[in-house]
C-alpha positions in Angstrom: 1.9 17.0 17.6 4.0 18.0 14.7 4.4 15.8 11.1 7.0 12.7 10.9 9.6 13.4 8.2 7.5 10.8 6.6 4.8 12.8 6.6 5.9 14.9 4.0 6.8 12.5 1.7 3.6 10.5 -0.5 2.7 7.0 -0.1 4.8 5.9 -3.5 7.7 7.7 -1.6 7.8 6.4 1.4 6.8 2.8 0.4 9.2 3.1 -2.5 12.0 3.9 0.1 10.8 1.4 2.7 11.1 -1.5 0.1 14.5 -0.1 -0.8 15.9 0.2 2.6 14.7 -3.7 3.0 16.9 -4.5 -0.2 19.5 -2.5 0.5 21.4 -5.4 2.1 23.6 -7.8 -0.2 22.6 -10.5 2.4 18.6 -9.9 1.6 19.1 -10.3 -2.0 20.8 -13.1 -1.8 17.9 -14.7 0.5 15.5 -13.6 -2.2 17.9 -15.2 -5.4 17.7 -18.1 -3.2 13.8 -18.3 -3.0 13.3 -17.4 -6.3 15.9 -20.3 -7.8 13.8 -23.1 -5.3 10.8 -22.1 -6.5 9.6 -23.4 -3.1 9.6 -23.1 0.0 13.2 -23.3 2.5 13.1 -24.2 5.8 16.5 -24.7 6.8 18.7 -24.7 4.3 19.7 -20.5 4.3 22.2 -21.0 6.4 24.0 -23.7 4.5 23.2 -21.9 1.7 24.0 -18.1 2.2 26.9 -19.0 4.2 26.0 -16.5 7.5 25.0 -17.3 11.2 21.7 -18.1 11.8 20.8 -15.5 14.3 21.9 -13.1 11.0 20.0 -15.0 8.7 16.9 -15.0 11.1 16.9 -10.9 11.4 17.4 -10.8 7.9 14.2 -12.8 7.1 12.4 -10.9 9.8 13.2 -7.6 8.0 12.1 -9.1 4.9 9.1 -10.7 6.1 8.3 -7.3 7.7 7.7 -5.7 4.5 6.1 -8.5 3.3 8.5 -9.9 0.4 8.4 -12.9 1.8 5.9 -15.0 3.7 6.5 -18.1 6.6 4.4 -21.0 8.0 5.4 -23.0 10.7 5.9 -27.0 9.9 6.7 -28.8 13.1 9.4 -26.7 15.1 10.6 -25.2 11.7 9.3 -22.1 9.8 9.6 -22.1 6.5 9.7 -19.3 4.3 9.0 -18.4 0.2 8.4 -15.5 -1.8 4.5 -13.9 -1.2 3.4 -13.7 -4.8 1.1 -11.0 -4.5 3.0 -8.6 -2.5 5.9 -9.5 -4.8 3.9 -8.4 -8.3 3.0 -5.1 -5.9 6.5 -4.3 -5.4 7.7 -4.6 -9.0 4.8 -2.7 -10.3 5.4 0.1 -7.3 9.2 -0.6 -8.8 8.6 -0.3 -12.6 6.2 2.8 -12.6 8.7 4.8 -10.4 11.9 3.3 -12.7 9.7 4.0 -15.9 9.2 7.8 -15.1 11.6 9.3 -18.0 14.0 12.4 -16.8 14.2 15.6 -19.2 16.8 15.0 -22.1 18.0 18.7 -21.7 19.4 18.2 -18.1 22.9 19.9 -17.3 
């Protein structure tokens, strides 16, 4: 079996462009602005909030949950979802050290 286009890319890569791909929708970030302003955790009010459906809001937080930007528990017939710390301060620092890397001064 030959190698996934992935394949030939390294880990920083790929997780670089995963994480990218995931906030690469205006509707994700505003999710996240959202979280981050509660400083808490929502469990209904996205909707109201971010002004979209909430079978769109629902795939949104599943792409984002998928990654692992955010986290859910389940509180009665609710889920309720915030920002997973940890994965969080792994992203910006997978972020930073690629945004840090300094290009050549003498390019065309």
């Amino acid at each position: 079996m030959g190698l996934t286009k992935s394949d030939i890319f390294t880990k920083e890569q790929n997780q670089i462009a995963t994480i990218a791909k995931v906030l690469g929708h205006p509707a994700r970030i505003a999710i996240l602005d959202f979280l981050i302003k509660l400083q808490s955790c929502v469990c209904g009010d996205l909707v109201k909030e971010i002004g979209l459906a909430q079978p769109t809001i629902s795939q949104h937080l599943k792409e984002l949950k998928k990654v692992g930007i955010i986290k859910g528990k389940i509180e009665g017939t609710s889920v309720c979802y915030c920002i997973d710390e940890e994965n969080w301060n792994e992203i910006k620092y997978t972020l930073n050290h690629f945004l840090n890397k300094n290009p050549t001064e003498n390019c065309c």
